[in-house]
C-alpha positions in Angstrom: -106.0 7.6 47.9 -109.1 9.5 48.3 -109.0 13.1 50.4 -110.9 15.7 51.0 -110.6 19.3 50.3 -113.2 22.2 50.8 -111.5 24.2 47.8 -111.2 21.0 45.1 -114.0 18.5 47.0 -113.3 15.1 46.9 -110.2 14.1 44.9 -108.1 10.7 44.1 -104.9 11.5 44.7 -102.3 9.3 43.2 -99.3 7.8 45.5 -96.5 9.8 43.3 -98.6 13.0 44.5 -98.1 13.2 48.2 -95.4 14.7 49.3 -93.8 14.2 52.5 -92.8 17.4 54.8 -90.9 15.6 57.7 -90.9 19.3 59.7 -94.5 20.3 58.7 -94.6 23.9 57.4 -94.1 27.2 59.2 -97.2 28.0 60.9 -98.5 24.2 59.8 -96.0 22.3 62.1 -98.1 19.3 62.4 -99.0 19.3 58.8 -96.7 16.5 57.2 -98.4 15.2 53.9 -99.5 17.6 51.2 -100.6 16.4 47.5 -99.3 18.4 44.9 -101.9 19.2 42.5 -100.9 21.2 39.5 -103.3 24.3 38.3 -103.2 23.5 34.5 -100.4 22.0 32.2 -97.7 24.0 31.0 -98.7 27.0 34.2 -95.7 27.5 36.9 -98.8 27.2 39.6 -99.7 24.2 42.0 -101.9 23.6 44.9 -100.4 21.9 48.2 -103.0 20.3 49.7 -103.1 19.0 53.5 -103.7 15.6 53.2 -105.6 15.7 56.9 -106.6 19.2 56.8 -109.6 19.7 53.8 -109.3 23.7 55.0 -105.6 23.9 54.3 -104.6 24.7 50.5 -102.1 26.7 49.4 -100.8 28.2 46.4 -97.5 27.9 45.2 -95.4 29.3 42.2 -92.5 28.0 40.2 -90.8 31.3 40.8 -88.5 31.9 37.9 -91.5 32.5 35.1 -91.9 35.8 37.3 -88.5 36.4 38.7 -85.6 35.0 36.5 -83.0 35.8 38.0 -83.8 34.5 41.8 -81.1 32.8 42.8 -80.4 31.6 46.4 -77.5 29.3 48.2 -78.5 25.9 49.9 -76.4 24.5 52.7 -74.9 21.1 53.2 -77.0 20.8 55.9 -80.1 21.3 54.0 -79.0 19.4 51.3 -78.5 15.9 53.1 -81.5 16.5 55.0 -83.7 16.6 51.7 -81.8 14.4 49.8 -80.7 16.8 47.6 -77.2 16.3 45.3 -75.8 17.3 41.5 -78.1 14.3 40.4 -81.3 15.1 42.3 -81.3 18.7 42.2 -84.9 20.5 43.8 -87.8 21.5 42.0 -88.4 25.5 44.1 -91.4 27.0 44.5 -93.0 29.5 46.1 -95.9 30.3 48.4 -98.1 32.6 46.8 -100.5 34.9 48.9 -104.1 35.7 47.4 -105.1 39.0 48.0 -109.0 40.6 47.3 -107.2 42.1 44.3 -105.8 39.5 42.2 -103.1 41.9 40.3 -101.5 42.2 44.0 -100.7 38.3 44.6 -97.7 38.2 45.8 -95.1 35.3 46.3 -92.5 34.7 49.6 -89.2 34.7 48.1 -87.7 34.9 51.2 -89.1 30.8 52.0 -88.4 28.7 49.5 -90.5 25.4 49.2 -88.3 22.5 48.2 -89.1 19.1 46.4 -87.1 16.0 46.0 -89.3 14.1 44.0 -87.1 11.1 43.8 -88.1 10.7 47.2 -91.1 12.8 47.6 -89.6 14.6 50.5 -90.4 18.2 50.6 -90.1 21.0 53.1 -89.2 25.1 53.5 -87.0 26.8 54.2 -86.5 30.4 55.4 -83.3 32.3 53.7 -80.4 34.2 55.5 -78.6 37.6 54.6 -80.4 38.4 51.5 -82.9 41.1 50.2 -85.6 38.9 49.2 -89.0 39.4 51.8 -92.6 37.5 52.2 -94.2 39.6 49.8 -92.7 40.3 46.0 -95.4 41.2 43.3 -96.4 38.6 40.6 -97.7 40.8 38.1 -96.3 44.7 38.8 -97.7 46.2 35.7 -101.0 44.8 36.3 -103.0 41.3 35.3 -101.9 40.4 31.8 -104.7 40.4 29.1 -106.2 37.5 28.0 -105.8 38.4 24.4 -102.4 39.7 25.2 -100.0 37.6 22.1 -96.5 39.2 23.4 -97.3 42.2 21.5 -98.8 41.3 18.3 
């Protein structure tokens, strides 16, 4: 399927790439199919691209590269209404906010994206009684180097 998208142009999205968000996004209610395009192989980011909208990307993280030990309950609720069991756990991810400054990114903790990719079902949701917030730091100490080899 073909879409448009003022950051990536025009792009053939495959069918196993849209994802469905049945509640739209938080500030994107009528939003309901993204494609999930990841940044490179082997990197914890991805794009979610509006399928409708070509001005609406966003960034998203795999958040436990950055923040091992984020760790966060999901109801019943929320599980049946994603489709989510033992067998079919999610795949989390994070919204990740772009500033000027790209050592200041920062990623919501605090609203976890979740994908069932069995079903292609995805959606957010926004966490209770907990310390996480909308805006933790990526990269604290500063962008790593490009030649950085863990120390080497």
């Amino acid at each position: 399927m073909k879409i448009k998208s003022t950051r990536f142009g025009e792009l053939d999205i495959p069918a196993a790439a849209v994802l469905s968000f049945p509640h739209g996004l938080p500030g994107f209610n009528d939003e309901k199919e993204f494609a999930f395009i990841p940044y490179q192989a082997d990197s914890p980011f991805a794009f979610l691209q509006s399928m409708i909208n070509p001005d609406l990307t966003l960034m998203v993280v795999e958040p436990f590269t950055f923040f091992p030990d984020y760790k966060f309950e999901i109801d019943d609720q929320t599980l049946g209404e994603f489709g989510l069991a033992d067998d079919n756990p999610p795949q989390v991810f994070n919204v990740v906010r772009i500033p000027e400054q790209l050592a200041e990114m920062t990623a919501n903790l605090l609203a976890p994206v979740l994908i069932n990719w069995r079903d292609r079902r995805a959606g957010q949701i926004v966490l209770e009684k907990t310390g996480y917030t909308v805006r933790h730091r990526l990269f604290p100490r500063g962008l790593p180097k490009a030649n950085d080899q863990g120390g080497r």
